[in-house]
C-alpha positions as CSV (number, residue, x, y, z in Angstrom):
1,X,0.0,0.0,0.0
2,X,2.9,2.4,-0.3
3,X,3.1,3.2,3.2
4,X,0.2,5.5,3.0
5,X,-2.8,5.8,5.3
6,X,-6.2,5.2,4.3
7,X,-6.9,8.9,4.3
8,X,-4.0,9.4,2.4
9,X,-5.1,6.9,-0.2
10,X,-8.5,8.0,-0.6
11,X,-7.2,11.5,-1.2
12,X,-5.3,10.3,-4.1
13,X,-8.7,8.8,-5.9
14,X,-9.3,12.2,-7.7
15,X,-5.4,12.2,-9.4
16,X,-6.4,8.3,-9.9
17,X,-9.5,9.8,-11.8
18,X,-8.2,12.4,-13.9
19,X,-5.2,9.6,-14.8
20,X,-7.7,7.4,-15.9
21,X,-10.5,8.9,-17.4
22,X,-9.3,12.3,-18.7
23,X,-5.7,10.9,-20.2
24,X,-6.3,7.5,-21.0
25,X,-10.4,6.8,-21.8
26,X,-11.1,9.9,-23.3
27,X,-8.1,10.2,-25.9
28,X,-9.2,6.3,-26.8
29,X,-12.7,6.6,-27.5
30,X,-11.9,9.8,-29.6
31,X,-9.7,7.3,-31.6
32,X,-11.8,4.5,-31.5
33,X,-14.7,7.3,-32.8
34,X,-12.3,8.7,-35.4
35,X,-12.0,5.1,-36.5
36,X,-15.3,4.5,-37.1
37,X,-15.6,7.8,-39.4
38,X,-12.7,7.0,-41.4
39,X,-13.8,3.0,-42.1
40,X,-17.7,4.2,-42.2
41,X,-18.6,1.6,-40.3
42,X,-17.4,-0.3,-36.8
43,X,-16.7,-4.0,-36.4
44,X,-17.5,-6.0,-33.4
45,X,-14.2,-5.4,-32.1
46,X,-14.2,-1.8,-32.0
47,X,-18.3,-2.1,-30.8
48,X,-16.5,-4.0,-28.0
49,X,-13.3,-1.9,-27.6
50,X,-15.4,1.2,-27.3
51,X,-18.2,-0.3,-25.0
52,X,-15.5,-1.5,-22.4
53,X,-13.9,1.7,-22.8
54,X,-17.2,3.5,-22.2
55,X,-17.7,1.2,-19.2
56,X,-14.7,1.7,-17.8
57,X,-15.0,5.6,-17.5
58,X,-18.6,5.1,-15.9
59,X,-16.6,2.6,-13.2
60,X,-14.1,4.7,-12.4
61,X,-16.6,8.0,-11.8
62,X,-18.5,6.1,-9.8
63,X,-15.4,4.6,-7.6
64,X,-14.9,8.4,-7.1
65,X,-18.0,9.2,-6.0
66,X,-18.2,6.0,-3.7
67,X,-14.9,6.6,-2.3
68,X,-15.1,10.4,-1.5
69,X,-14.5,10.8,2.5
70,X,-18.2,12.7,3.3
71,X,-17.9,11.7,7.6
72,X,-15.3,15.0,7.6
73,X,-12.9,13.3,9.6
74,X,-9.8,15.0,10.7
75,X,-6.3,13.7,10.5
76,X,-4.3,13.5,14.0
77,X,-0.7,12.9,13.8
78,X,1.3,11.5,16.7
79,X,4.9,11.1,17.1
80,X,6.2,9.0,19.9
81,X,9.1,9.3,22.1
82,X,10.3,6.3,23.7
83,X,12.4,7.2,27.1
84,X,13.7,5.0,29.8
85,X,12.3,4.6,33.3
86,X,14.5,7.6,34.9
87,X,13.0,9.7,32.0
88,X,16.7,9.6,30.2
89,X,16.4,9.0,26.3
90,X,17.7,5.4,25.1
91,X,21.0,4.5,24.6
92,X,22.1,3.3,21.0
93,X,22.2,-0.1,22.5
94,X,18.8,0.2,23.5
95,X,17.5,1.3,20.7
96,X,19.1,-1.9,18.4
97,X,17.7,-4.0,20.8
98,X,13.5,-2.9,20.3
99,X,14.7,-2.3,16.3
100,X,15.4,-6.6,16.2
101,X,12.3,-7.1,18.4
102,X,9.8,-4.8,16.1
103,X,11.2,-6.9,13.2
């Protein structure tokens, strides 16, 4: 997951949008429409190439809309500090010893 938060990630939906739909979907049915002008007709395989096309802008909008955070939830960021008992920061030692245990 790229070491992002869920918050994070659903953020990132709209660029996933516009990268999906606006410079990929679009620019091919335009093509696949341009196509079908210059032959004068379309053969199942564009019918098809254009319908999943078509279907996969209509996915993707409504992924968006599906996906957008509406509970206006606020992000909270904590940073921990671990310190010894006598309130003294860790010794390098100490701190090799809880980096083998976390892996």
């Amino acid at each position: 997951n790229s070491g992002l938060t869920d918050y994070e990630l659903r953020n990132l939906t709209g660029l996933k949008l516009y990268g999906n739909v606006f410079l990929e979907n679009i620019p091919q049915l335009i093509c696949q429409i341009l196509y079908i002008i210059y032959l004068g007709n379309a053969s199942d395989n564009t019918r098809l190439s254009f319908f999943s096309s078509f279907m996969t802008i209509v996915a993707s909008v409504l992924i968006h809309c599906l996906q957008r955070d509406t509970s206006k939830s606020y992000v909270t960021q904590y940073d921990l500090e671990l310190l010894r008992i006598d309130k003294k920061p860790l010794t390098p030692d100490e701190r090799k010893v809880l980096t083998k245990r976390k892996q």
